[in-house]
Backbone as ProteinMPNN parsed JSONL, in Angstrom:
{"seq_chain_A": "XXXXXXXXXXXXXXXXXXXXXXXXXXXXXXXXXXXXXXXXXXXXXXXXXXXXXXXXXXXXXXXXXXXXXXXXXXXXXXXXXXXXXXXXXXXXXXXXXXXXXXXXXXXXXXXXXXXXXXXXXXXXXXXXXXXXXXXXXXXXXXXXXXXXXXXXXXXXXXXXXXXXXXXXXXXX", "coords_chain_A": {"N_chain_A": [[43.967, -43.34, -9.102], [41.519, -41.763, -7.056], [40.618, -40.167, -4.52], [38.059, -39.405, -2.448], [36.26, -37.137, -0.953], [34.369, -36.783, 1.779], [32.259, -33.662, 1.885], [30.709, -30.512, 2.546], [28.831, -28.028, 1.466], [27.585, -24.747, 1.789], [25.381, -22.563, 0.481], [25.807, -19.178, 0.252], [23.339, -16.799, 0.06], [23.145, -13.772, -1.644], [20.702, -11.348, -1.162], [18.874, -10.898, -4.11], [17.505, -8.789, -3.659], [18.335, -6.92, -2.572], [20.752, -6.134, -4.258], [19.811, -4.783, -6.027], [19.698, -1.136, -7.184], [18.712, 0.936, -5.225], [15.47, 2.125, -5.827], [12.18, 3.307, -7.657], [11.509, 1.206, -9.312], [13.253, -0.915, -8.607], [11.843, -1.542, -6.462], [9.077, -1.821, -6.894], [9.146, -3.869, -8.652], [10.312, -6.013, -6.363], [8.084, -6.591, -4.93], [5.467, -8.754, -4.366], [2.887, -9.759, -6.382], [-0.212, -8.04, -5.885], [-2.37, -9.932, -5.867], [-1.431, -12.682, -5.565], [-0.751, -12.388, -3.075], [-2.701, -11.937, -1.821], [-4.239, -14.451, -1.987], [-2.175, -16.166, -1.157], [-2.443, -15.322, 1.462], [-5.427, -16.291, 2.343], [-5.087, -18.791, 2.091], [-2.895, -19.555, 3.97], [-4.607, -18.825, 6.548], [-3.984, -16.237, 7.263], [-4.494, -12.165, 7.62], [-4.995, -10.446, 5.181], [-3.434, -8.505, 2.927], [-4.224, -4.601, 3.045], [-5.995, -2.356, 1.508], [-5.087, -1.215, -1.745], [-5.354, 1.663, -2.308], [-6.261, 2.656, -0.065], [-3.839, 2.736, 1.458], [-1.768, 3.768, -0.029], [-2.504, 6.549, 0.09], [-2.537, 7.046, 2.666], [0.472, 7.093, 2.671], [0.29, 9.367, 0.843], [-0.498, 11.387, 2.496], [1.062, 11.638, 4.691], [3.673, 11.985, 3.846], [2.741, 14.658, 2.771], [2.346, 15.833, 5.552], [5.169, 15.5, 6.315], [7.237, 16.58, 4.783], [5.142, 19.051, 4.361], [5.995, 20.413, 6.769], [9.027, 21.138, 6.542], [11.345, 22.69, 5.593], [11.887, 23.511, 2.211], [14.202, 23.538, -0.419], [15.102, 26.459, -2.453], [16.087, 26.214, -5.293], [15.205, 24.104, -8.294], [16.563, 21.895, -8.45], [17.572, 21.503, -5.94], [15.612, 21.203, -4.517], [15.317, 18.395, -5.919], [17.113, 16.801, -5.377], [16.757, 16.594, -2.737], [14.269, 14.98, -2.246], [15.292, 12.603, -3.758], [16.665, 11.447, -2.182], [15.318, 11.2, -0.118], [14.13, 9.397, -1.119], [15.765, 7.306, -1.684], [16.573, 6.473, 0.252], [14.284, 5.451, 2.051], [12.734, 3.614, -0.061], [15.448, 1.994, 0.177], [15.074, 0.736, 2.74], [12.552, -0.544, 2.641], [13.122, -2.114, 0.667], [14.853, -3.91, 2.422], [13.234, -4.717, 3.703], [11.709, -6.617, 2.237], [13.458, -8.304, 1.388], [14.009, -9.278, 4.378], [11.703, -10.877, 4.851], [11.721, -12.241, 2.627], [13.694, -14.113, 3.427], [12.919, -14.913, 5.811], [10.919, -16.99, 4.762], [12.237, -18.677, 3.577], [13.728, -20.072, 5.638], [11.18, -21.0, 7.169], [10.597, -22.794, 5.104], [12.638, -23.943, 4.32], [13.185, -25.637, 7.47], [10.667, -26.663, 7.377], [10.895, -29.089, 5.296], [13.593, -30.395, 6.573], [12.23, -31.225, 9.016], [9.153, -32.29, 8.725], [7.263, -33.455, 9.978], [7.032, -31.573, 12.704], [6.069, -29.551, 15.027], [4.082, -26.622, 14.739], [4.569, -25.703, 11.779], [2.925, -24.527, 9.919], [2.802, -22.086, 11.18], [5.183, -21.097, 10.902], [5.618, -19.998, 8.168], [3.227, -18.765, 8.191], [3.885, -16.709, 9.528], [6.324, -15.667, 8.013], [4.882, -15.115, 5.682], [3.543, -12.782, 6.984], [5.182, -11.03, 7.084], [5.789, -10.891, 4.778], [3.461, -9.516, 3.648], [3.662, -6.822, 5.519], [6.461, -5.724, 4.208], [4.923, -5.593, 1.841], [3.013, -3.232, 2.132], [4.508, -1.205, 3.297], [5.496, -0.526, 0.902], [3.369, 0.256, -0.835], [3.034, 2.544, 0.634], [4.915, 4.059, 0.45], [5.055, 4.676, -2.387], [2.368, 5.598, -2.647], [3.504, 8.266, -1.146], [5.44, 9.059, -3.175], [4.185, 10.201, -5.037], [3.406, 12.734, -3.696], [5.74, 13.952, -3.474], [6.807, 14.138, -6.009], [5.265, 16.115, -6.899], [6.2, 18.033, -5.389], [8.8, 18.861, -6.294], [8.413, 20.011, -8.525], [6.825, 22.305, -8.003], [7.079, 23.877, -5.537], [4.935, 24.755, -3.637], [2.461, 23.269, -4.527], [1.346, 21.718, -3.292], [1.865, 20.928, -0.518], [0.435, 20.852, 1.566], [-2.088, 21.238, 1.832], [-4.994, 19.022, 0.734], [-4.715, 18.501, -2.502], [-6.225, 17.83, -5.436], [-4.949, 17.664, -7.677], [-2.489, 16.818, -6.793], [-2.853, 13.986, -6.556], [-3.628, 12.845, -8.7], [-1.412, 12.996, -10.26], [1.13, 11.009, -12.04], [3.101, 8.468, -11.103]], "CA_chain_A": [[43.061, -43.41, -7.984], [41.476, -40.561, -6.241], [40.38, -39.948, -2.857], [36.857, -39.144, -2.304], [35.958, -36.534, 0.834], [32.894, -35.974, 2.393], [32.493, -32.4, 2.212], [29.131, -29.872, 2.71], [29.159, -26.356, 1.414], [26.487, -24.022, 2.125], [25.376, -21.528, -0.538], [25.02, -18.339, 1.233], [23.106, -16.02, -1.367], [23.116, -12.547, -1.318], [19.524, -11.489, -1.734], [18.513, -9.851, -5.442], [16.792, -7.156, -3.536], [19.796, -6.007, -1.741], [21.866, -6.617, -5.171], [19.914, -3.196, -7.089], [19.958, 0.129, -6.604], [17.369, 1.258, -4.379], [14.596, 2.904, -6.994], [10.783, 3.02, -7.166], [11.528, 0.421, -10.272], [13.816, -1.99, -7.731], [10.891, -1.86, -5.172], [7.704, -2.725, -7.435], [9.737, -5.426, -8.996], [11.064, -7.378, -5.369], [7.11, -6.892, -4.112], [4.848, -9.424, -4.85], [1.574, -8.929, -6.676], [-1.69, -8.087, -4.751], [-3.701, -10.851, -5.965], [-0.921, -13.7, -5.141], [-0.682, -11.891, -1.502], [-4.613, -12.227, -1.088], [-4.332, -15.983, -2.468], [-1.779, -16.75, -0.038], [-3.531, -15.021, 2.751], [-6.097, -16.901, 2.462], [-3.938, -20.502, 2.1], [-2.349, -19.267, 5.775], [-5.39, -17.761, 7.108], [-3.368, -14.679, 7.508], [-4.937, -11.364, 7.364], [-4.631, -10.143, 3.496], [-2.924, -6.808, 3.077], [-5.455, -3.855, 2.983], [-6.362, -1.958, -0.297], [-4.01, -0.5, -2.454], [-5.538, 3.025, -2.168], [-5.621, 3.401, 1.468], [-2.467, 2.85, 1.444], [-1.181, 4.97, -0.968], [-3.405, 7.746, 0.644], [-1.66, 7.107, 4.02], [1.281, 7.749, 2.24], [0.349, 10.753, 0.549], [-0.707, 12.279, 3.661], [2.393, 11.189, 5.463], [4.324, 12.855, 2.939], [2.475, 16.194, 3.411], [2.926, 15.856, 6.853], [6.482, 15.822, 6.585], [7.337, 18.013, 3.094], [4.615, 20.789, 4.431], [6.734, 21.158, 8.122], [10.388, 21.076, 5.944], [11.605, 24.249, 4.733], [12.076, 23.024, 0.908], [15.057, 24.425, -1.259], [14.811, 27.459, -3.389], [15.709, 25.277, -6.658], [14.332, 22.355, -8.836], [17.746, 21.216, -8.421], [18.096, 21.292, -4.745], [14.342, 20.108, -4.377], [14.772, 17.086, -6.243], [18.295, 16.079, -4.628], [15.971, 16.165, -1.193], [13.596, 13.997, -2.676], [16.379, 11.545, -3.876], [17.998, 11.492, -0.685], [14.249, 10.76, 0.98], [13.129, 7.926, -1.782], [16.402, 6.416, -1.347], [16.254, 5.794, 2.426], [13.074, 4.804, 2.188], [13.161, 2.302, -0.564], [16.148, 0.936, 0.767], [14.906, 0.328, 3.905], [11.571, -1.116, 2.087], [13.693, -2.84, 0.043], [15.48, -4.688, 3.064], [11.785, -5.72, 4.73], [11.028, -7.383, 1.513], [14.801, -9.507, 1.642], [14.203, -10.304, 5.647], [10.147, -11.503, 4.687], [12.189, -13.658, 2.025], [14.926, -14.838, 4.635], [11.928, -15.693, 6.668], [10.299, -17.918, 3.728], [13.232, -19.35, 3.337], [13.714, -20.66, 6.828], [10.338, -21.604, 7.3], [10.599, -24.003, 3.961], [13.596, -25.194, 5.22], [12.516, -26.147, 8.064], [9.389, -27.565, 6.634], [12.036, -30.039, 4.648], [14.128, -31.017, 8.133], [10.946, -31.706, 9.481], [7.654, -31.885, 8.455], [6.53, -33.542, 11.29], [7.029, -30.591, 13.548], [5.088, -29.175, 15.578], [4.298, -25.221, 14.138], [5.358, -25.469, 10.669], [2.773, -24.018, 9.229], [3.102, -21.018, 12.042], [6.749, -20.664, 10.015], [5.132, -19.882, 6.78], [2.677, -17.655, 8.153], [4.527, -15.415, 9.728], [6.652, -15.214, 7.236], [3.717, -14.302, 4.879], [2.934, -11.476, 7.147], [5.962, -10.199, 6.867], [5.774, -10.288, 3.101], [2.546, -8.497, 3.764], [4.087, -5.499, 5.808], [6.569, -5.049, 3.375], [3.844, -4.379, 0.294], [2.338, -2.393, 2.101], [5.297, -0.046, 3.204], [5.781, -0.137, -0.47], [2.651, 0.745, -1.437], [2.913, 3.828, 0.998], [6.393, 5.007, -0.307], [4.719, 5.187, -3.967], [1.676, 7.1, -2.603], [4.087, 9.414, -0.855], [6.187, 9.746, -3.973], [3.244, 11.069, -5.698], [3.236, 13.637, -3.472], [7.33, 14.449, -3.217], [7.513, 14.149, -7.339], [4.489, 17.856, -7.169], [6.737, 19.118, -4.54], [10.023, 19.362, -6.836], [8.29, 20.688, -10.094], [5.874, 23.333, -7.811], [6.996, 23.726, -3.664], [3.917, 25.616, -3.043], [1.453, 23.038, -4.85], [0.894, 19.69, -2.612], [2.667, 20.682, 0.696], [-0.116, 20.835, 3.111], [-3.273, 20.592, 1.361], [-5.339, 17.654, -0.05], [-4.837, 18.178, -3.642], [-6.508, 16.441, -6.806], [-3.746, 17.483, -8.79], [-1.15, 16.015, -6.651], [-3.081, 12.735, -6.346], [-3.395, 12.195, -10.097], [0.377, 12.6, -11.256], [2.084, 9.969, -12.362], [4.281, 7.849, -10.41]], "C_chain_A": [[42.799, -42.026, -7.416], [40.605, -40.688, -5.094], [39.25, -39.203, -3.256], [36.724, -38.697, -0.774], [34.67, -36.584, 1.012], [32.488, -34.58, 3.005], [31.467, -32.062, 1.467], [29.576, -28.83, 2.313], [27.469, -25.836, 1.392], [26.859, -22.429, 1.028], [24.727, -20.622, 0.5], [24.73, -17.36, -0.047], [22.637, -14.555, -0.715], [21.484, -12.088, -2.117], [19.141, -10.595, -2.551], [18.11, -8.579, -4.937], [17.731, -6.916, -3.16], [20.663, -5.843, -3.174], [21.218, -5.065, -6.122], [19.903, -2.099, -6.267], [18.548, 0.415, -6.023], [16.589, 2.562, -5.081], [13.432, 2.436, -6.678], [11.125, 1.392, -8.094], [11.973, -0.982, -9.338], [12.415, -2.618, -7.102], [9.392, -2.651, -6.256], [8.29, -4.165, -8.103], [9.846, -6.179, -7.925], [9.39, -7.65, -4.781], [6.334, -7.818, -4.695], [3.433, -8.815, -5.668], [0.567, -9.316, -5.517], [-2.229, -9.551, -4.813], [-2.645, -11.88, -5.137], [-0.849, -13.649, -3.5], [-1.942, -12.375, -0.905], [-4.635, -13.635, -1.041], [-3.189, -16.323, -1.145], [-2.034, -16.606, 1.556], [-4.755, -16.057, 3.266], [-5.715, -18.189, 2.658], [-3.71, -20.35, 3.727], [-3.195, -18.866, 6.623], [-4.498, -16.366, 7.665], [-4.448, -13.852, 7.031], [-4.108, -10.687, 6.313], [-4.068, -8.457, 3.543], [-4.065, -5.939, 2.632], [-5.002, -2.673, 1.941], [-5.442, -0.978, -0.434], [-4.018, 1.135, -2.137], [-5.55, 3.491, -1.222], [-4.416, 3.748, 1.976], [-1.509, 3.544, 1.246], [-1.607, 6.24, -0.577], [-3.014, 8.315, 1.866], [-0.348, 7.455, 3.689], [1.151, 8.943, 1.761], [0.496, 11.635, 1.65], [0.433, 12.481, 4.602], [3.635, 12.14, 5.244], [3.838, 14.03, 2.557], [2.538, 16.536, 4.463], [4.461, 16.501, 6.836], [7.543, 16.465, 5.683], [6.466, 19.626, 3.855], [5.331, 21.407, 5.712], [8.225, 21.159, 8.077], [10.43, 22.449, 5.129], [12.128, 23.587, 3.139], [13.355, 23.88, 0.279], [14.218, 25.023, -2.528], [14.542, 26.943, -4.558], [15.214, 24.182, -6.624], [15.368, 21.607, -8.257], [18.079, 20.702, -7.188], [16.463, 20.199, -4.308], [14.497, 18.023, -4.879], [16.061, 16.133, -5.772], [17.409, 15.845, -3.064], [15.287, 15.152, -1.747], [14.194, 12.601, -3.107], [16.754, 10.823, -3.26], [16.323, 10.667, 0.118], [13.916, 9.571, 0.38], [14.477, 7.414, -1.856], [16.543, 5.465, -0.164], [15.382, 4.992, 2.464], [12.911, 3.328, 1.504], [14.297, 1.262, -0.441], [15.56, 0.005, 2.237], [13.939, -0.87, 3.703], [12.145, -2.543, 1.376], [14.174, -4.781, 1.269], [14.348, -5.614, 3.97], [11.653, -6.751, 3.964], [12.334, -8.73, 1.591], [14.446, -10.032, 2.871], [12.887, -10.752, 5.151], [10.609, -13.014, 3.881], [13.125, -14.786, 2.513], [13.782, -15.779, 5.535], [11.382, -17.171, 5.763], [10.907, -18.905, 3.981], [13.679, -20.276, 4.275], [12.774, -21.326, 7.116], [10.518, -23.064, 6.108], [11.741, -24.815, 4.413], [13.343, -26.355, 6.336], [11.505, -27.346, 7.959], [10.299, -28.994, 6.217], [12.581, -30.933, 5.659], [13.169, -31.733, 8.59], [9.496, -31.687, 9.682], [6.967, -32.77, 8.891], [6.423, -32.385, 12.16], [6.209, -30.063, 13.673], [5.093, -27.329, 14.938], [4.678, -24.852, 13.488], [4.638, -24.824, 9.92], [2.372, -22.231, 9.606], [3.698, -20.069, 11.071], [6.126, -19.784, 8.952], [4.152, -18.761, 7.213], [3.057, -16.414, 8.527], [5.771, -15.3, 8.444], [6.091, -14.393, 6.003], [3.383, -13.188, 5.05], [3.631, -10.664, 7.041], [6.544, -9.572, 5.68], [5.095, -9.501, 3.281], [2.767, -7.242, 4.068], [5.231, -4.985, 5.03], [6.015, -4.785, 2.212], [3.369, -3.625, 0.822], [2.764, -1.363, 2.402], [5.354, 0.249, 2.143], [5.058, 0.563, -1.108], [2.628, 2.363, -0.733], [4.019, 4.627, 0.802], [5.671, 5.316, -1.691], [3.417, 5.961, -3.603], [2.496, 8.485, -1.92], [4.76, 10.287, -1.951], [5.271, 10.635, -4.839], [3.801, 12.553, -5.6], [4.932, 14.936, -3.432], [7.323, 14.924, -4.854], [6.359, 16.331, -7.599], [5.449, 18.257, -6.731], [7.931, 19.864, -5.42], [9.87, 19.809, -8.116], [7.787, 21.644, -9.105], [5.768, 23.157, -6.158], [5.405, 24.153, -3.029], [2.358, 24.479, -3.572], [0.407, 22.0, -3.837], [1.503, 19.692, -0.91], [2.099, 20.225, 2.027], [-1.69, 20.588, 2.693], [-3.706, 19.565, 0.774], [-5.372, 18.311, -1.556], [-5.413, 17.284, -4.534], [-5.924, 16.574, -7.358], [-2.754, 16.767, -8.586], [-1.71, 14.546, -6.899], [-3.288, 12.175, -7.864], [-2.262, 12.58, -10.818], [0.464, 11.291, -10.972], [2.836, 9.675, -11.06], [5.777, 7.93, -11.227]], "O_chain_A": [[43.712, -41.209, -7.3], [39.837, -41.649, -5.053], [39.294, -38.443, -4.223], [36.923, -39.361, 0.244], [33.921, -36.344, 0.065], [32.387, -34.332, 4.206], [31.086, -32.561, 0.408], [30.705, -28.496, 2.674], [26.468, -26.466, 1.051], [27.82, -21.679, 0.858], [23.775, -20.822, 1.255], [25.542, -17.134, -0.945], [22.011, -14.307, 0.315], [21.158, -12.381, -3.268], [18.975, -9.459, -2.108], [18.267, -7.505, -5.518], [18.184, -6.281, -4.113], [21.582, -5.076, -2.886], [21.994, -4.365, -6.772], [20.042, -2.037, -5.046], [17.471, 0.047, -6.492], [16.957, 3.729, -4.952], [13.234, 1.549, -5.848], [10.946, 0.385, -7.409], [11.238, -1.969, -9.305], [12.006, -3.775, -7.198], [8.951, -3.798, -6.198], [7.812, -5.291, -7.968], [9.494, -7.326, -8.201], [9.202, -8.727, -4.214], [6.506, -7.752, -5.912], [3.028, -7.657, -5.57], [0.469, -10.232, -4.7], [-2.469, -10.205, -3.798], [-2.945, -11.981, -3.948], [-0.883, -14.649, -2.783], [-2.16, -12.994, 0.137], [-5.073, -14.121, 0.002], [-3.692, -16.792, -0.125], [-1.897, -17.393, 2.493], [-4.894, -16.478, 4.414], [-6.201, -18.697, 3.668], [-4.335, -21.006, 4.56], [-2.687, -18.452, 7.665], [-4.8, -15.725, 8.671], [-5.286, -14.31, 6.255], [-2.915, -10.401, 6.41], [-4.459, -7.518, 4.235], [-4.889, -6.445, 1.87], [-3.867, -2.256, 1.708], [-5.056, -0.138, 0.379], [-3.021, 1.778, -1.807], [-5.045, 4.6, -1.05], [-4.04, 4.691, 2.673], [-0.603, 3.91, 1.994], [-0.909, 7.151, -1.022], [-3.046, 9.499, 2.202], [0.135, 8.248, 4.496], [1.933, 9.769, 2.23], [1.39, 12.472, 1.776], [0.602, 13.539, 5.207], [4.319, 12.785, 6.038], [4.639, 14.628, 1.838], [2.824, 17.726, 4.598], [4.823, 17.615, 7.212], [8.657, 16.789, 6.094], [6.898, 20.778, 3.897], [5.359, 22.629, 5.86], [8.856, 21.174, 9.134], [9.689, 22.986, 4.305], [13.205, 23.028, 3.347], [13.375, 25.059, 0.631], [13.311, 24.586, -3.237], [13.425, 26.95, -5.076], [14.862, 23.434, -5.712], [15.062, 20.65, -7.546], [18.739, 19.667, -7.097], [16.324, 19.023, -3.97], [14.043, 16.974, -4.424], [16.0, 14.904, -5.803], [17.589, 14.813, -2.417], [15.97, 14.129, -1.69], [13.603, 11.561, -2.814], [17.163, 9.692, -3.521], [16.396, 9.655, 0.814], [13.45, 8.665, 1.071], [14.187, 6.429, -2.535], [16.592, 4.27, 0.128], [15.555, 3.842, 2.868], [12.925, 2.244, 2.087], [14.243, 0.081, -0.785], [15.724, -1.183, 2.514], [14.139, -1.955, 4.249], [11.717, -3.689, 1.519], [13.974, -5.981, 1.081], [14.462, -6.66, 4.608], [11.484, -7.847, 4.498], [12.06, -9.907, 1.823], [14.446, -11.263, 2.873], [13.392, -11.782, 4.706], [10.283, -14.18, 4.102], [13.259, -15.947, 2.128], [13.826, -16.977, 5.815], [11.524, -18.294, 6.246], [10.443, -19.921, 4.499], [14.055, -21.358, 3.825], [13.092, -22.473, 7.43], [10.538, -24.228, 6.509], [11.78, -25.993, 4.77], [13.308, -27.574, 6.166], [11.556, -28.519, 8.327], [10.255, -29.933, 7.011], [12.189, -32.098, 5.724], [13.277, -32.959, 8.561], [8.842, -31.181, 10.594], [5.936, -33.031, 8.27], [5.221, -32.24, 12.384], [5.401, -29.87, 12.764], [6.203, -26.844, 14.718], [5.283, -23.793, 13.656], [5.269, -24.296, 9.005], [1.901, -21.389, 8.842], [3.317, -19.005, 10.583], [6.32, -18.585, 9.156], [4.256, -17.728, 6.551], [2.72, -15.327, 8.058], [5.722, -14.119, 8.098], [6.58, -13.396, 5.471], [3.002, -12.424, 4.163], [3.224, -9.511, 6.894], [7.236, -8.582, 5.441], [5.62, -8.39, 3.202], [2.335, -6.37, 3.314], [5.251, -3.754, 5.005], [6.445, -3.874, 1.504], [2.993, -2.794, -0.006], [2.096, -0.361, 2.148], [5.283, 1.47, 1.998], [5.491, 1.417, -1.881], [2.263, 3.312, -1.427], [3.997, 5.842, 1.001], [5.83, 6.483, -2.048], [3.275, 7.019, -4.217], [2.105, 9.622, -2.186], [4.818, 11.516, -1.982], [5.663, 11.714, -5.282], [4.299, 13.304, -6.438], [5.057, 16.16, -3.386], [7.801, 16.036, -5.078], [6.728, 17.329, -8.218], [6.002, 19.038, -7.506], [8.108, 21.082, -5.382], [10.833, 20.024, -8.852], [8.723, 22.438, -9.203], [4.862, 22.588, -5.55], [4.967, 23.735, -1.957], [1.265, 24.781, -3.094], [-0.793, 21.731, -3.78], [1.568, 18.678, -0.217], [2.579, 19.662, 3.011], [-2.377, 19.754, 3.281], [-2.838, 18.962, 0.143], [-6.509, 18.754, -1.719], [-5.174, 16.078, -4.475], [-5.844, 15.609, -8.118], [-2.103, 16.161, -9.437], [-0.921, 13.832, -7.518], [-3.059, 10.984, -8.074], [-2.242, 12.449, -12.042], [0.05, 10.621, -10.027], [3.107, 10.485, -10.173], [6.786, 7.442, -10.717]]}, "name": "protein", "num_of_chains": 1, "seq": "XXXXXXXXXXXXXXXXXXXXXXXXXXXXXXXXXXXXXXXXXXXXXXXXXXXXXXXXXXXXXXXXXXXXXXXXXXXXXXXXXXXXXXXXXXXXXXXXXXXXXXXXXXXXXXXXXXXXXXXXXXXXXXXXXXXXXXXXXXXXXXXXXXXXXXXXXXXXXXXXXXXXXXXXXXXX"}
């Protein structure tokens, strides 16, 4: 014979984005794509995140802002440990919008489940949406900044303060 309990456990999950290393690679992977963002924008009437290139442009600039009024190190070596040190922070931080946006989801759907009678359920869901939204679009302005960080540590003098077309067509 065995004894039968009535016993609940709660999966608490540690969220994938928090689980890699904070890289450009981490970050375009945890963000969603554009189009599914616009598509669910529209589902929530939420306002859709705004275009990839402004974005990235606001970053660049951001990141000459604050590279051209930084005294830069002498070497490649020291340059690109600053740069390390700045796209770590950053993408972590980025990283952690995109985990609370999914914490949010997550609550809202819950919710939804408990009771989907309730009054402001589909509130839940939108704000959570928007908060997916503001993190792609930090994201997208960390990868136009990196543009501008990845000139700085091959060539201090190229991208610091001026608008460049060279910096804006490197590689990511």
């Amino acid at each position: 014979m065995s004894a039968q309990t009535n016993q609940t456990a709660t999966v608490i999950r540690f969220p994938q984005e928090r689980r890699r290393a904070p890289t450009l690679d981490a970050l375009t992977d945890a963000i969603l794509p554009e189009t599914q963002l616009r598509s669910l924008a529209e589902i929530r009437a939420v306002t859709p995140p705004r275009q990839v290139e402004r974005l990235r442009a606001f970053g660049r600039e951001r990141a000459r802002q604050i590279f051209g009024a930084t005294p830069l190190p002498d070497t490649r070596e020291g340059r690109q440990r600053m740069a390390s040190d700045w796209l770590t922070l950053l993408v972590g931080r980025a990283l952690a919008r995109v985990s609370d946006a999914r914490s949010l989801t997550e609550q809202a759907e819950r919710r939804e489940i408990e009771d989907p009678q309730r009054d402001g359920i589909y509130d839940d869901l939108a704000q959570a949406l928007r908060a997916e939204i503001v993190a792609w679009e930090t994201a997208q302005n960390i990868l136009g900044g990196w543009e501008i960080v990845q000139g700085l540590i091959d060539d201090p003098d190229s991208c610091a303060v001026t608008d460049s077309a060279t910096c804006q067509s490197r590689p990511i």
